[in-house]
Structures are given as C-alpha cells and as structure tokens.
N, C-alpha and C positions, 0 to 999 in steps of 0.2 A: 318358924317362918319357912316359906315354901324352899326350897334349895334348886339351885341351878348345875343341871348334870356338864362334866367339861365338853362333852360334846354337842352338848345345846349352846355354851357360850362359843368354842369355835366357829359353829353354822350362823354366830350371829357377826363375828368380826370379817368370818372370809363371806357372809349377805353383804355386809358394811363396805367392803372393797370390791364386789362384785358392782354394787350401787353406783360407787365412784369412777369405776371402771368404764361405765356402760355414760355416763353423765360429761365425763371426758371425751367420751367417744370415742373410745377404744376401738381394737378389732371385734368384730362380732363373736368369734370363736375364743379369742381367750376370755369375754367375758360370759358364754356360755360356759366355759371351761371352770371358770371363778363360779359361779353359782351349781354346777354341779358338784366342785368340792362341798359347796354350802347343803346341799340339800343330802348329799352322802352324809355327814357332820351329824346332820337332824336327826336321819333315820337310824343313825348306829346310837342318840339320842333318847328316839323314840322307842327305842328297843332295848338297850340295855340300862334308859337312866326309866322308862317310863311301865317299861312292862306291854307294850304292845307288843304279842308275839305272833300276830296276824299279818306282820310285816316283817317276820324275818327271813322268810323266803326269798324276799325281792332283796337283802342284802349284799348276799356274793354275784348276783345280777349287773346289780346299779354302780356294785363296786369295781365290775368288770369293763363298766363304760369308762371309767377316770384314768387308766394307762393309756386306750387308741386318743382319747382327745386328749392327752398330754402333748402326743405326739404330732397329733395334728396341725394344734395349737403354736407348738416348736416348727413346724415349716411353715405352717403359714405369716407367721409373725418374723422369722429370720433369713426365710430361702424363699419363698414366695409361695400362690397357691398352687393349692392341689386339687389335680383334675376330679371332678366328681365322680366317675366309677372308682381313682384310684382312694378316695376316702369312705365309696363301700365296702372296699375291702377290708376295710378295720371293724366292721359292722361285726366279723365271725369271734371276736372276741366277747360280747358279751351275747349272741344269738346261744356259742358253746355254751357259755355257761349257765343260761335258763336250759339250755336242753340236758346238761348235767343235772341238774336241781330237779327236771321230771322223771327222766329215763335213770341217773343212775346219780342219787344224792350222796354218796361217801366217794364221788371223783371231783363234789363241786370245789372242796377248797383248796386242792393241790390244782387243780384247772386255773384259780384265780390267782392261785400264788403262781403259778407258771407263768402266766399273763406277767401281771407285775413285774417279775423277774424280766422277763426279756424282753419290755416296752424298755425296761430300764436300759440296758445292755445296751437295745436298738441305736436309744438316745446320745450314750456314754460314744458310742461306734461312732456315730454321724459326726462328732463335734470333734473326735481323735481324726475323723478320716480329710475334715476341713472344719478348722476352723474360722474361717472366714467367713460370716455370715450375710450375704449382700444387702438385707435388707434394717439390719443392726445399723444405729445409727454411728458413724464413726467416733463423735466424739465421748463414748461412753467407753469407748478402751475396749480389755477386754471383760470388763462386767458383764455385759450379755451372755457371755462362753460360760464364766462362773456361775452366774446365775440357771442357768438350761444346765449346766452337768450337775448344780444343788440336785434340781429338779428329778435328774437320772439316779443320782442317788437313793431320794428321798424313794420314788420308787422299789427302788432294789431294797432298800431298809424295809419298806413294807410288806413284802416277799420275807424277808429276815421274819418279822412280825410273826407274820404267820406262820412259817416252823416252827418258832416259841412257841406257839397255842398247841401246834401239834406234840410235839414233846412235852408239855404241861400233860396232856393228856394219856401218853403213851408211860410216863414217868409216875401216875398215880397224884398227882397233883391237879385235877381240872380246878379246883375253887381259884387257882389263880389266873386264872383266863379272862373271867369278864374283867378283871382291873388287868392284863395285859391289850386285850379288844380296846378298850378303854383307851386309855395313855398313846396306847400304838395309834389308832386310828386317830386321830384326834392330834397328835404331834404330826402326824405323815400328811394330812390334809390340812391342816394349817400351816405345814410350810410349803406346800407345794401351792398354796393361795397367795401364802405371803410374796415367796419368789416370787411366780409368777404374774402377781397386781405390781411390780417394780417397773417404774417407770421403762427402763434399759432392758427388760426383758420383751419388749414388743416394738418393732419398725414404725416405720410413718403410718399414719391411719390409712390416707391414699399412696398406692403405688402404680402407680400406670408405668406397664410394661408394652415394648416396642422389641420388634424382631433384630438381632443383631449377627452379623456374619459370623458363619461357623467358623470353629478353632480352626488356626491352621495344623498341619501334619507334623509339621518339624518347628520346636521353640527354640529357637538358634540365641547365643548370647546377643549378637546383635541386632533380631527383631528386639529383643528385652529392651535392649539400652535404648530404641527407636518408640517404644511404645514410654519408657520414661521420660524422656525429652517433650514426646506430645504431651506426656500429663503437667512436666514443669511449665510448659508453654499454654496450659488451658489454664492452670491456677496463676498464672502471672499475667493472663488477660481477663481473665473472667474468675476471682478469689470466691470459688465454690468454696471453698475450705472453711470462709467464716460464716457460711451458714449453717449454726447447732445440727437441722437435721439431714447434713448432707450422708450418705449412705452407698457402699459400695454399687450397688444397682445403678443409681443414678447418677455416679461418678462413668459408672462406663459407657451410658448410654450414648452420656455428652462425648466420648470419646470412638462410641459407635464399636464396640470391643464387647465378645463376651466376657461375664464376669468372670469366668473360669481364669480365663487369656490373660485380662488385666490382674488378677491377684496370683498368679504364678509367674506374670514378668516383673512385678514388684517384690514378691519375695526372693526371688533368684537376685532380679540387678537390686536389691536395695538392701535388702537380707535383713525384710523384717514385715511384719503385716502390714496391708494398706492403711486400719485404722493408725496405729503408732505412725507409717509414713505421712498421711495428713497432718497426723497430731502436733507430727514435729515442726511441719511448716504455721500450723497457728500458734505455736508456743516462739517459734520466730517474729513472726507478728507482733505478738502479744510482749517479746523481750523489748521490741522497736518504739510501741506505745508507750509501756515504763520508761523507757531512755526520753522519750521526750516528754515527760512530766504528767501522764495519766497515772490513775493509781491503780492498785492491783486489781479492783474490783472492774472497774470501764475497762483496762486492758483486757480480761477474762469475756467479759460480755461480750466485745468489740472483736475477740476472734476467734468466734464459732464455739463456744463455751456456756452449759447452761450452769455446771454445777463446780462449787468449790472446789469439793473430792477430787472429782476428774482433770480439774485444772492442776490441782496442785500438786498431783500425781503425775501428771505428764510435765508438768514444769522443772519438775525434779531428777526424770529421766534424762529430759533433755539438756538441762545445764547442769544440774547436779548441783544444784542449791535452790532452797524454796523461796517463791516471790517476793518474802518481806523482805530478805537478805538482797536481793537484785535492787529491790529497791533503798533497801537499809542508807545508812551513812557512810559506807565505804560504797560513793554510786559506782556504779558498771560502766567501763568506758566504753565508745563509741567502738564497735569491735565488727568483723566478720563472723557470720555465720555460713557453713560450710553449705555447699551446694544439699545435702542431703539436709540441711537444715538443723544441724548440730552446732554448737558452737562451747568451745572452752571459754569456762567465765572465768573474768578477768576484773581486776577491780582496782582502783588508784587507791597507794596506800596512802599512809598519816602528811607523808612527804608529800606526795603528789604525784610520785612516784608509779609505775604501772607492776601489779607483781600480778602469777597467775595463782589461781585456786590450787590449795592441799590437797 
C-alpha cells in the first residue's frame, strides 16, 4: 500500500491549521506564516520522500523564507505592525541565499543555517529585552512569552539540525543525512506550526492604533504611583479587566500613556507585569462571585477568562489554593483583598471558627 512520507503527513496537519487559522480569521501574516511551514513540509516531501530532485534547488531558498516571517509574524501579532520598507528588509535573507545556490553553491547551507541561527537569537533578544507584549492578550499570562521563545528555539534547533548534516558528512557518515533532513525538518516545522496556530500566540485580529504622548524624560516613583491610581480608578469605573481580550495596547490607550510608560510604572510600583497585575484584579472578582454562590465555571467566564488553564493558574497565584477548595466545604469568609488585589485565604473551620491558610 502506497506509504506516507512524515514530511508529507506534517504539510498536511500544519495545511489543516493553516485552514483553521485563516477560517478564524486570524492575522493575515501568521497564517501565511502557517502555510509556508506547510508547503516547506511538502517540498522536503517532494524531495526526499518522492524523488523529485528538480526541486531541490529551491530547498535551502524557500527554507530561508521561514526565519524573516517567523519574525515578522512575532511583531506583528504581539508588538504591532511593521512598517513596509522595514519588512523589506527581511526580503535579503532568502534573495542571499538563491544568490548563494547560483554564484557559489557549497556557501548555500552554512548561509541558511546562519539565517536560522540568528532569526533565532533575534527572537530569544526581543522577549529577554521586554517581555511585555502589548498586543498579547492579558489574560493568557505569560504563555504568549512561552510560546514565541518555543518558536526561537525551534529555530536555533534547526541551525543545530544542520551542523548534524554537516558533520554526518565531514565524519564519513552521509547515508545518515536524508533520515536526519527527515526527522529534523519535519519536527522543527511542525512545531513551529503548532506554536504558532495557538490560540495565545497571536493578539486581537483588529487593533486600531491611536497616537499617544511621548515618554516622559524622568520616571520619577511618584509619576508611577500616579499613573497606578489612574489605572485603579479606570478598572473600578469602567472593569476593562473582564473583557478576555483586553491587551496591553489598549489598556493604555484608554489611559492615553505609551505602552512603554504604562508597563515600566507597573512594573516598578507593582513589582510585577501588567498581564499578572490585571489578572490579579479578575481573580478578585472572580473570588467575590464564588463568595456569593456562583460556581467556578460562571465566576471564570464572568471575569475576563476564556480558558480553564489560565484561570486556574492565576487563581492559584493569587490566593494560593485552587478554585474547588475556595469554593469546597470549608467556604471562604467574607474577607479583604489587598489593594494590589492579593488576598490571604481564609477559611471557617469545623467550629465555625475563622483560621488562616498553611
């Protein structure tokens, strides 16, 4: 019976999520991003499961297009877009390496592993150098971060990949190249498919952006504490927070602050990111709902919460015991939660008694 190369089955799960992607209505770029892993997939495929070697020229080419739109992909979807000349500038990574593959074929695959290599890096830098992504929806924590350094990785593995071949070869070993091309290629674009078709790995579909006054010169402790005050005082008249996709962008706009400004006066006055500072205020919310006899499921929904994981992750942060417990048979007294939105759980014992948490 005919057999299916794994690189033919990859190009058909990350077509399959590219589909879903595009049907969702996704960003336009991470699901061009998804179908060019798929169509890399085919051609390494077409070439090593099928015998077409009429198309392995256009290999180390087409393979040099999937690090610039990794990248691209990764600002557009978490920091916002990019200006059109400056996404021609990513154009010299694969123009190089067809002009390697004419002019001088034995630079083409240290040219694409160099590539790979330090789109990877690039990426790895960007998310070390701020993690705060504005356009990341807040309540996914920090799985967006996780997700995009997967991604920087998986790159820089594929850079790894490629050494292998080269030392397979330099070591008298080639026959084990095409099952290293193989496995490598095929593991490295199927998870950088899979990442990347994750819900948390891509902002609002629309983002309309509005000019906001330059950073000031000097971030003094008390512009900080004055710019958190304005933010307590927007979420206690207008509870941005329980909408799943609210996102640092658009928390500042309403507060008319660049994003820069408002996530380095949150971090300093609050000493923690903006996502977890929201978080903590709907997992407040969300304690106040259980106390008055919703259950874990409506309280989650009810404040700004689309997934289990995420809820039950920041629920646990925040009081340090998980929701069935808040709500368990030792119920949670009517208690304070602290202006940052912390609160030590507390819970009436067998007596009736009030003791605190272990």
């Amino acid at each position: 019976m005919p057999m299916l190369p794994v690189p033919a089955f990859v190009a058909l799960v990350l077509g399959y999520i590219a589909l879903r992607a595009a049907l969702s209505e996704r960003r336009p770029l991470l699901i061009a991003f998804l179908a060019a892993c798929s169509a890399q997939s085919a051609l390494v495929a077409l070439v090593g499961g099928y015998g077409i070697e009429v198309l392995r020229p256009v290999l180390p080419v087409s393979a040099a297009m999937i690090p610039p739109l990794a990248l691209i992909t990764f600002r557009d979807a978490m920091l916002g877009r990019l200006a059109p000349r400056r996404v021609a500038v990513h154009l010299a990574a694969p123009v190089g390496a067809a002009l390697c593959r004419i002019l001088a074929p034995g630079m083409t695959d240290p040219v694409v592993m160099a590539i790979f290599l330090g789109y990877g890096i690039a990426m790895l830098l960007r998310l070390r150098r701020a993690p705060d992504m504005p356009l990341a929806r807040l309540e996914a924590g920090q799985v967006p971060v996780l997700i995009w350094r997967g991604l920087g990785w998986a790159l820089i593995g594929s850079a790894a990949a490629d050494a292998a071949i080269a030392l397979a070869y330099m070591t008298g070993h080639a026959g084990w190249t095409g099952w290293v091309i193989t496995v490598s290629s095929s593991l490295a674009l199927l998870l950088l498919g899979l990442l990347s078709g994750s819900p948390a790995a891509s902002g609002p579909e629309k983002e309309h952006r509005v000019a906001t006054p330059a950073e000031p010169d000097e971030e003094t402790g008390a512009e900080d504490s004055a710019i958190l005050a304005r933010v307590e005082a927007v979420l206690a008249r207008d509870p941005l927070h329980l909408d799943p996709g609210l996102t640092l962008s658009r928390l500042a706009r309403r507060l008319q602050l660049p994003e820069k400004r408002l996530s380095a006066a949150v971090n300093r006055g609050a000493g923690e990111n903006v996502s977890r500072f929201v978080n903590a205020r709907r997992i407040h919310h969300a304690c106040r709902l259980i106390e008055g006899g919703a259950s874990v499921t409506e309280a989650m929904l009810n404040s700004g919460f689309n997934t289990k994981s995420n809820f039950n992750r920041e629920f646990r942060r925040v009081t340090g015991v998980a929701p069935s417990l808040w709500q368990g048979a030792e119920a949670p007294m009517p208690g304070v939660i602290a202006t940052g939105g912390y609160r030590e759980p507390r819970w009436t014992g067998p007596d009736g008694s009030a003791r605190q948490s272990s």
